[in-house]
PLY file of the C-alpha trace (Angstrom):
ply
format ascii 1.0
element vertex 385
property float x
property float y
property float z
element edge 384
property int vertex1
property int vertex2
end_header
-26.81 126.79 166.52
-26.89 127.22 170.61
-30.12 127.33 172.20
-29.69 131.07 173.05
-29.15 131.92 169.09
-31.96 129.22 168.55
-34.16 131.00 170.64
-33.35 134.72 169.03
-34.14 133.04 165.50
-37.71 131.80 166.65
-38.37 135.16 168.53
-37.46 137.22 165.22
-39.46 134.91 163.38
-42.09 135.53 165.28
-41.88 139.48 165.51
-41.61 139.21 161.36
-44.97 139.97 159.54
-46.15 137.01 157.74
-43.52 134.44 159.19
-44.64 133.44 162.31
-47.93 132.58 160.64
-48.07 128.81 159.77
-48.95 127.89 156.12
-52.67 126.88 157.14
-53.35 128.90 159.83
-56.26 128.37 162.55
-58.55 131.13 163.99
-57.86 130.00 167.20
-53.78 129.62 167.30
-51.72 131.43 164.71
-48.45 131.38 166.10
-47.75 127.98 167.86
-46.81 129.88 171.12
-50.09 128.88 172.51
-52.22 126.20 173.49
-55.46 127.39 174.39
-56.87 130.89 175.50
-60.20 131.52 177.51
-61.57 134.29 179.25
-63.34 134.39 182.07
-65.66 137.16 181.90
-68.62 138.60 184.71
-70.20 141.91 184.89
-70.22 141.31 188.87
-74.01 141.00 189.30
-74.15 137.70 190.96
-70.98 137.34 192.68
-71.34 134.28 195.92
-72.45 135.40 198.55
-72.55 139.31 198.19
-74.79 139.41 194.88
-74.01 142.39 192.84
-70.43 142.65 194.54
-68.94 144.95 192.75
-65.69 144.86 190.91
-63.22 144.00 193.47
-65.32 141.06 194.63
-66.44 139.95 191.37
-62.21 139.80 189.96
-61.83 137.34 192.65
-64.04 135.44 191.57
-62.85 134.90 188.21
-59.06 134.84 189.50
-59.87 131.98 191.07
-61.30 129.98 188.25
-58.80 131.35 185.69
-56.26 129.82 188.59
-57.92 126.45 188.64
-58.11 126.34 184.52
-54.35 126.85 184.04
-53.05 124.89 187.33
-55.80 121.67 186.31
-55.97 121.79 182.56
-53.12 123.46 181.34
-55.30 126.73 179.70
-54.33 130.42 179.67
-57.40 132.05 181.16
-57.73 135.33 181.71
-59.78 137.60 183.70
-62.09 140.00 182.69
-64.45 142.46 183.93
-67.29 144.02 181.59
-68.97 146.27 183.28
-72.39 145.63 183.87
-75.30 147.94 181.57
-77.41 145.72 180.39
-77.36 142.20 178.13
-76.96 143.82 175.07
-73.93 146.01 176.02
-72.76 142.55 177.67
-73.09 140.69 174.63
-71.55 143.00 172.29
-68.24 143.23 173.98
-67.68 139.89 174.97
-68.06 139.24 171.30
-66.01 141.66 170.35
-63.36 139.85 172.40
-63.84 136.41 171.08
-61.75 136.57 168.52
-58.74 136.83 170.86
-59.94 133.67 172.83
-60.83 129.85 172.29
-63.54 130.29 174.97
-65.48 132.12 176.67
-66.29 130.87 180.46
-68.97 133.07 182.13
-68.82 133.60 185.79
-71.09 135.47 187.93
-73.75 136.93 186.41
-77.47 137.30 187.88
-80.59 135.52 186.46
-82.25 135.86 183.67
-79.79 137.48 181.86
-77.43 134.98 182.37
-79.36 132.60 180.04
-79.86 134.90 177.62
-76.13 136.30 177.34
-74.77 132.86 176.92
-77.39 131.31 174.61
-76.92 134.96 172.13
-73.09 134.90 172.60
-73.17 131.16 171.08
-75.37 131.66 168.48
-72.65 134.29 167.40
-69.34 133.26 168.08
-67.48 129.73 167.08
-65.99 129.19 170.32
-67.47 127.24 173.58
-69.19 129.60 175.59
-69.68 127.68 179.44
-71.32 129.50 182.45
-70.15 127.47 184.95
-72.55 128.76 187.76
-75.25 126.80 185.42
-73.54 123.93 183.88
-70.44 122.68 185.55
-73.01 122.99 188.86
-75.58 120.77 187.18
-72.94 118.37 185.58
-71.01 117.97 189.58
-74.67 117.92 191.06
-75.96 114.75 188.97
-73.15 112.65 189.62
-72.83 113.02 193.20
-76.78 112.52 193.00
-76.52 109.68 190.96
-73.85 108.05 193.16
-75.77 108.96 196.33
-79.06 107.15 194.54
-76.83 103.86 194.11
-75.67 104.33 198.06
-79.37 104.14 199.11
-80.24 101.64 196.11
-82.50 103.75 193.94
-82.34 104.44 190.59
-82.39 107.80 188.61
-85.38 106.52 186.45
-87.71 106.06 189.27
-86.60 108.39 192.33
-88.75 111.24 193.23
-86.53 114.42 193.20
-87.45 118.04 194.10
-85.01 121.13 192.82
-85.38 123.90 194.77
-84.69 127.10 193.63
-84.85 127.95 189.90
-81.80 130.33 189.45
-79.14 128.99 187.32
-77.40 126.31 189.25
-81.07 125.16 189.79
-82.52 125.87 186.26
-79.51 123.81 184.52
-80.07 121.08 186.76
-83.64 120.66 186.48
-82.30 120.56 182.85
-79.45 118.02 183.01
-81.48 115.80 185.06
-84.61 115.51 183.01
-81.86 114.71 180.20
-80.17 111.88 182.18
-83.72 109.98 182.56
-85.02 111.84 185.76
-89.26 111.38 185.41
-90.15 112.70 188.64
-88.47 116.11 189.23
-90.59 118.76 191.06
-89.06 121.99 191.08
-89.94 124.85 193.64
-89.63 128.28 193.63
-90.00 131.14 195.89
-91.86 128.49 197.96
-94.50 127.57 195.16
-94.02 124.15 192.92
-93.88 125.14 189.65
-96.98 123.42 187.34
-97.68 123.50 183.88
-100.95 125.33 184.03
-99.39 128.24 185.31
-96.76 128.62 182.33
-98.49 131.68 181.07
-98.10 133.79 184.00
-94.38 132.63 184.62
-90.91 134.02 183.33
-89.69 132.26 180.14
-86.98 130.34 181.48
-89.44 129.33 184.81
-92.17 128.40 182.08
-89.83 126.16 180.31
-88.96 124.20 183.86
-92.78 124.05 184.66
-93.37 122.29 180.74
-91.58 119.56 181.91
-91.32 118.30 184.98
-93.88 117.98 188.02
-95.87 115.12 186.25
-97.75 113.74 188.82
-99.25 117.57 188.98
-98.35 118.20 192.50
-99.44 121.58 194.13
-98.65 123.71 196.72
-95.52 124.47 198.31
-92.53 123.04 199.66
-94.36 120.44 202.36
-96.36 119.58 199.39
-93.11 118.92 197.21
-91.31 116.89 199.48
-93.90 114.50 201.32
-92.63 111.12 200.17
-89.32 112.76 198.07
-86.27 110.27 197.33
-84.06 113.28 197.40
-83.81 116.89 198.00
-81.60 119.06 195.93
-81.34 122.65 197.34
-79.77 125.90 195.95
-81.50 128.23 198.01
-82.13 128.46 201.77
-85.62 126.83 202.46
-84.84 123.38 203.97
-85.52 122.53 207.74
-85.26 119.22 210.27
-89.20 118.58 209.72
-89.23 119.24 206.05
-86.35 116.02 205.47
-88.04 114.09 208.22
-91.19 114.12 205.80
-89.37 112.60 203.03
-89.22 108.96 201.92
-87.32 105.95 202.90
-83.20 106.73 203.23
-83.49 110.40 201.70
-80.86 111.72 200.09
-80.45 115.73 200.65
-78.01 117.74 198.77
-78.01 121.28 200.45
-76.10 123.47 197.84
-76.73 127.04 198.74
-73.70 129.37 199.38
-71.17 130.56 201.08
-72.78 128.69 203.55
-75.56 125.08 203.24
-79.15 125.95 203.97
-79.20 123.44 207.03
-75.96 122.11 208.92
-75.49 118.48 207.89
-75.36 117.70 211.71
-78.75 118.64 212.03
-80.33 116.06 209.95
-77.54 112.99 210.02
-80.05 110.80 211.80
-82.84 111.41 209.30
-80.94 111.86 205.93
-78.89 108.87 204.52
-76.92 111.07 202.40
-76.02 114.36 202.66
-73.78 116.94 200.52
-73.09 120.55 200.28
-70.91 122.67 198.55
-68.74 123.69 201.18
-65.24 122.49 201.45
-65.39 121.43 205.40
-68.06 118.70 205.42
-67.64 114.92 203.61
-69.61 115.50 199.78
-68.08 118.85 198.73
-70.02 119.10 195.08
-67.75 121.70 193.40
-67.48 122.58 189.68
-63.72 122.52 190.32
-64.62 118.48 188.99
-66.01 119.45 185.87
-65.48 122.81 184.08
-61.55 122.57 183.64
-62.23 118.87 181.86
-65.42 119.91 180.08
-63.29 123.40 178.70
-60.05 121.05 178.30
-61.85 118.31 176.33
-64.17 121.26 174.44
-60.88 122.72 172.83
-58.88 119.25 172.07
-61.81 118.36 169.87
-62.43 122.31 168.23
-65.83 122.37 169.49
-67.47 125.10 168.43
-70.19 124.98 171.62
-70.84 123.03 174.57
-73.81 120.82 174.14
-75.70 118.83 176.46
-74.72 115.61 175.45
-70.81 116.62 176.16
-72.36 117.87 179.80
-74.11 114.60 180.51
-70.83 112.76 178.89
-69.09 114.50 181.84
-71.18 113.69 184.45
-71.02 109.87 183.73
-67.33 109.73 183.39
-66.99 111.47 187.14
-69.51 109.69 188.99
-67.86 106.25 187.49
-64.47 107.88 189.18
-65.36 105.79 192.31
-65.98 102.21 191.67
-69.42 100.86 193.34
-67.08 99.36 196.67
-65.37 103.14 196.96
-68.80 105.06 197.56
-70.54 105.27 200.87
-72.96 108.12 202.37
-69.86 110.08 203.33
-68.07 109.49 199.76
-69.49 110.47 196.60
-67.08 112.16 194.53
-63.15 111.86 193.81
-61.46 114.26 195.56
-60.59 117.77 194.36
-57.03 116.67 194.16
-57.43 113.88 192.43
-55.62 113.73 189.15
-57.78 111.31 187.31
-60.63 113.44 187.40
-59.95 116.30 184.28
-58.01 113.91 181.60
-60.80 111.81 182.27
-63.54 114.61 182.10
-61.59 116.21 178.91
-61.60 112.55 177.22
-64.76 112.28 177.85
-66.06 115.24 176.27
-63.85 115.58 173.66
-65.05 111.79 172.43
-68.65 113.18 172.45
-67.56 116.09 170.26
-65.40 114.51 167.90
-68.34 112.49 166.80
-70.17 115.40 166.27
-67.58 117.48 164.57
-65.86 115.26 162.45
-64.62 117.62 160.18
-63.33 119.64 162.45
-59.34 119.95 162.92
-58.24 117.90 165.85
-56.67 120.54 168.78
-52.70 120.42 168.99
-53.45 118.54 172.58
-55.27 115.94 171.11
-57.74 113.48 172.72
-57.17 112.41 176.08
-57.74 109.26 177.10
-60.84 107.83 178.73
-61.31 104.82 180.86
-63.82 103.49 179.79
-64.23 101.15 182.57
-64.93 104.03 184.95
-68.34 105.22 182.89
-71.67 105.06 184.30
-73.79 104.87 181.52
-76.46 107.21 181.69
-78.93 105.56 179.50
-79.05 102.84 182.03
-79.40 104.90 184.90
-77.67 103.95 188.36
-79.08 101.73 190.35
-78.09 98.54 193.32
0 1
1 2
2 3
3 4
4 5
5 6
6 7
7 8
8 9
9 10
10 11
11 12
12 13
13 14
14 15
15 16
16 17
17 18
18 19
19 20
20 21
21 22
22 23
23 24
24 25
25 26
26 27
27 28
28 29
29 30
30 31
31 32
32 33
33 34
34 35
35 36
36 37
37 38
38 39
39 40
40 41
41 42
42 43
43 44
44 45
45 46
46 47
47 48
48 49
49 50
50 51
51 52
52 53
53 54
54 55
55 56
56 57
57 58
58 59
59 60
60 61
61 62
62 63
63 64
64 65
65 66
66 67
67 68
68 69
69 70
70 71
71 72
72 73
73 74
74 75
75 76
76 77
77 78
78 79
79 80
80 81
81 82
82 83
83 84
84 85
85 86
86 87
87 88
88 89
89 90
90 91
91 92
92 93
93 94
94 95
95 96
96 97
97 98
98 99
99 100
100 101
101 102
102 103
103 104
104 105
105 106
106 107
107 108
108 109
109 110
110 111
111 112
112 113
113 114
114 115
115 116
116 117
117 118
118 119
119 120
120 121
121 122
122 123
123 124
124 125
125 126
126 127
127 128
128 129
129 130
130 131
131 132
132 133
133 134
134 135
135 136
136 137
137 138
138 139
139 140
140 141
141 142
142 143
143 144
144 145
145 146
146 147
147 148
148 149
149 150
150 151
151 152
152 153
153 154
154 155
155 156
156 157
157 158
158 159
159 160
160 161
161 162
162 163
163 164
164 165
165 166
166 167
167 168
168 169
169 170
170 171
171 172
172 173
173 174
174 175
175 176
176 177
177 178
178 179
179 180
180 181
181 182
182 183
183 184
184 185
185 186
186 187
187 188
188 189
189 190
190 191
191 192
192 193
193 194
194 195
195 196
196 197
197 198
198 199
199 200
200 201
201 202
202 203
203 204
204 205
205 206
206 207
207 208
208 209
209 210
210 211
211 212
212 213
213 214
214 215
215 216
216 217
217 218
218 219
219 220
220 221
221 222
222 223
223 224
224 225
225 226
226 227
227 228
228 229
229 230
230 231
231 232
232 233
233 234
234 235
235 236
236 237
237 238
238 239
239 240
240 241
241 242
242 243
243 244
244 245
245 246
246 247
247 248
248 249
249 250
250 251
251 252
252 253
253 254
254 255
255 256
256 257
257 258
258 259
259 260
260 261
261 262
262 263
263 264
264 265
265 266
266 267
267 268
268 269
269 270
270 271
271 272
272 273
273 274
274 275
275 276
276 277
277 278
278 279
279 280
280 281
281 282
282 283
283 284
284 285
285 286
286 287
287 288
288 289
289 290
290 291
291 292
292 293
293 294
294 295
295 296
296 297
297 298
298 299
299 300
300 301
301 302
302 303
303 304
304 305
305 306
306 307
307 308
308 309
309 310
310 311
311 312
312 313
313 314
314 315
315 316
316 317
317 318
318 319
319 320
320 321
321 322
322 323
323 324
324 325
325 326
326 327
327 328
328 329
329 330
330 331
331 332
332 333
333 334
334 335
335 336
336 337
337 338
338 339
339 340
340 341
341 342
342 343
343 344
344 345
345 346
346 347
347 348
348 349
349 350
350 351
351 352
352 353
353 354
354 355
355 356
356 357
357 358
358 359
359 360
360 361
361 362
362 363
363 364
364 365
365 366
366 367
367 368
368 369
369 370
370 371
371 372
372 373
373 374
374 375
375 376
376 377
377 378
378 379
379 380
380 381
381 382
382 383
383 384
């Protein structure tokens, strides 16, 4: 048979009820034409740098990622725009799409409903469902931070660190970090350091920040927060010259707000021994493009039904331990964007974590990449000289 009549045969096959189905089929690939399927979904409501952006804005958004998931990781994404009338409408029809995916990556959605979309979509569906804005920010964020701390020769364990802002970059940080060993994180919010006695009067997700962190019970505001701070992590404009100058010894500021970093890293190169943004024209770009298309790619070679945080902290070490100790310096931090060790390693990574978690879970038809295991920075033992 020639490849042409080879090729009609499979295609018929396929277009027959009942015989393009394997014997044993899985929920997630029926046919063997695919690989993997995600969506990326946003009701528009957050979109960078023009908030509720509307529909236009909002697709670009999510064409970009579902770009960088099928160029980096070899995944069909595809885009999708629900749009936005609430949680509950938001809910019910991206579960009503699941079915037709093998994940669900959330993109661009405002605070707090983001957290409560994702967490109601997972308890309901058997897929990974990622919002990157949250978690592939917090998993890029620690490891430049932790590879910054081992520039100035600190260590995760004992380094004072104040969040600011408590949206869902911030709020997933705060989270990954106290997770990684972080004991001193202050966060601060509007302007006001968040503190456990205040829990009643503050939004759930704000309440469950203020429970635990801040435990030397600081108070006040961001001068309060920072006097004395090992490093400042920012995702919302707030930060000036005399704010870093106040910090400790070698300070290490990572200015994250978009489109554009809350203070120019020009301004405060004399005072700050490291400093990172997210923006793609100065040294330190910290972009999720280094972690979501690994975390989703190793997610679906193992059949993980969810992200957890373990795979998210498993991710983080693996990236950071990209650039061997003689590699980093104050104006290195992360591999490169282009670097192609950076999602097999990610995805092998992850999909290690959740194969020991899933064990009787089918193994994806990709497999599990491998990891070098020479690269990790082991997160129990923090990072350090």
């Amino acid at each position: 048979m020639n490849a042409d009549s080879e090729q009609r045969s499979r295609t018929s096959r396929w277009q027959t009820p009942g015989e393009g189905v394997r014997a044993e089929p899985s929920a997630h690939d029926v046919t063997g034409l695919r690989r993997y399927r995600v969506a990326v979904v946003t009701d528009g409501t957050a979109v960078p740098g023009r908030g509720e952006g509307g529909v236009a804005a909002a697709l670009r958004v999510v064409d970009g990622k579902a770009v960088l998931l099928t160029r980096l990781a070899a995944i069909e994404a595809v885009p999708v725009f629900v749009t936005p009338t609430g949680t509950d409408e938001f809910v019910a029809t991206v579960r009503a799409l699941a079915s037709s995916f093998d994940g669900i990556d959330l993109e661009a959605i405002a605070a707090p409903a983001c957290f409560e979309a994702e967490r109601r979509l997972q308890e309901t569906v058997d897929i990974p469902v990622f919002h990157d804005d949250q978690h592939g920010t917090a998993i890029v964020v620690l490891a430049a931070l932790r590879n910054a701390l081992r520039v100035v020769g600190k260590r995760m364990e004992s380094a004072r660190l104040v969040v600011i802002g408590a949206g869902p970059a911030g709020t997933a940080t705060v989270r990954l970090l106290v997770a990684a060993g972080a004991a001193d994180v202050v966060v601060v919010v509007r302007g006001v350091v968040l503190h456990r006695d205040d829990m009643p009067s503050l939004p759930p997700h704000q309440a469950r920040l203020a429970e635990r962190t801040n435990p030397r019970g600081v108070r006040g505001g961001l001068a309060e927060a920072l006097a004395g701070a090992d490093a400042a992590l920012g995702f919302t404009p707030a930060l000036t010259r005399g704010l870093v100058a106040s910090m400790g010894e070698g300070p290490v500021v990572l200015a994250l707000a978009g489109p554009e970093p809350e203070i120019q890293p020009h301004l405060i190169s004399d005072i700050a021994a490291v400093v990172a943004t997210s923006h793609a024209g100065y040294p330190n770009q910290v972009s999720t493009a280094l972690a979501f298309p690994g975390v989703f790619r190793g997610a679906l070679d193992a059949r993980a039904p969810r992200v957890t945080m373990s795979m998210r902290l498993a991710a983080s070490d693996v990236l950071a331990g990209l650039l061997p100790r003689e590699a980093l310096s104050a104006t290195r931090l992360l591999p490169e964007l282009g670097d192609d060790r950076v999602v097999p390693t990610v995805a092998g990574a992850v999909a290690a974590v959740a194969a020991e978690r899933w064990r009787s879970r089918r193994p994806g038809p990709g497999g599990v990449p491998e990891q070098g295991a020479d690269r990790s920075v082991s997160a129990q033992k923090g990072v350090g000289p």
